[in-house]
N, C-alpha and C positions, 0 to 999 in steps of 0.2 A: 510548607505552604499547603493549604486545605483549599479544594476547588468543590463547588456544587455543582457546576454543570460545565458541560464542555463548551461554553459560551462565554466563563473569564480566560480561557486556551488559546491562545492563536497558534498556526502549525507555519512554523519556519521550514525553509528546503532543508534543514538540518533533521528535522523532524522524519522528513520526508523519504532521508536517504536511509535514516534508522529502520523505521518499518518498514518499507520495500527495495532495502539496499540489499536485500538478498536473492533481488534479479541479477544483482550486477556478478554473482558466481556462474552465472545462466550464460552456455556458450550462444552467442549472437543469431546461430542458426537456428536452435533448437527454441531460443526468445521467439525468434519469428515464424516457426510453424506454430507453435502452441497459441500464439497470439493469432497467427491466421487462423485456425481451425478454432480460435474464443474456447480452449480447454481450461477447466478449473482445476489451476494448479493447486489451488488452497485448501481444496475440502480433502485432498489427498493425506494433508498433514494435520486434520483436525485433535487429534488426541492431544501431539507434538503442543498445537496451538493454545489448546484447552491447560494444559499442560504450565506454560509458557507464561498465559496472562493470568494465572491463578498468582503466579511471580511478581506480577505488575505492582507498580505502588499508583495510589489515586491519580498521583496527576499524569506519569505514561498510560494509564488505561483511559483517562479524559483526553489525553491527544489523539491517542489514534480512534478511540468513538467519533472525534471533531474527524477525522483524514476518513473516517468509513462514510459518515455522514454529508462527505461536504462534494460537490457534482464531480463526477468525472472530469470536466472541463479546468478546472480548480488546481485539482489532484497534479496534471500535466500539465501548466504551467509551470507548477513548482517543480516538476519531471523535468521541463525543459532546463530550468534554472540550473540544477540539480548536472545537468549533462554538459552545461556550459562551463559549470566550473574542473568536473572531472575528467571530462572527454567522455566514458564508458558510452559506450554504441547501445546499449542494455538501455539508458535512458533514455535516448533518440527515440528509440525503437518503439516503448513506455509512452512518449510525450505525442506520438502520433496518429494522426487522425482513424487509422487503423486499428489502434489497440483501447478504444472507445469501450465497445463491448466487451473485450478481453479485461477493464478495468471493473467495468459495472460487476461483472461476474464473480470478480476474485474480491473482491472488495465487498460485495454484500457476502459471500463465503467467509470473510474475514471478520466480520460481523455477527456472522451466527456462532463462529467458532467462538471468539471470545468474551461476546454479550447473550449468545445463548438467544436470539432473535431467529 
């Protein structure tokens, strides 16, 4: 399937849990200083990243441009959904009003790293 823009895409919590289910390795404490002190854990793993979505096929690089692109507010809903189904406290943690900036941050980091923005 050939997509033109990330606007035939919709981002399911399935989508959700793929690109940033790799909080959910993140011991709960260490989620919630780095999210208090809004530290960018993303630009750390820039190469990795670079790396990574060089691997991508058109339509996972149009989903997560749509999940980089789309409000923070958005993003954690689908966090929340995402926690209701698995339990993981990583999501909770993720979906809250607290980790707002900590989202914007990593998420425009996630952006540059793999659209070079």
């Amino acid at each position: 399937m050939s997509y033109n823009s990330s606007d035939d895409v919709e981002i399911t919590k399935e989508d959700v849990l793929r690109v940033l289910g790799i909080f959910r390795r993140v011991p709960t404490f260490i989620l919630r200083r780095v999210v208090h002190k809004n530290e960018d854990v993303v630009s750390r793993f820039t190469d990795q990243l670079e790396e990574y979505g060089s691997g991508l096929d058109d339509e996972d690089r149009l989903k997560i441009r749509k999940l980089v692109d789309m409000p923070v507010r958005e993003v954690q809903k689908l966090l929340q959904e995402v926690y209701g189904e698995t339990g993981a406290s990583q999501f909770e943690i993720l979906a809250s009003v607290e980790a707002v900036s900590f989202l914007e941050t990593n998420l425009k980091s996630l952006k540059r790293a793999l659209f070079r923005e």
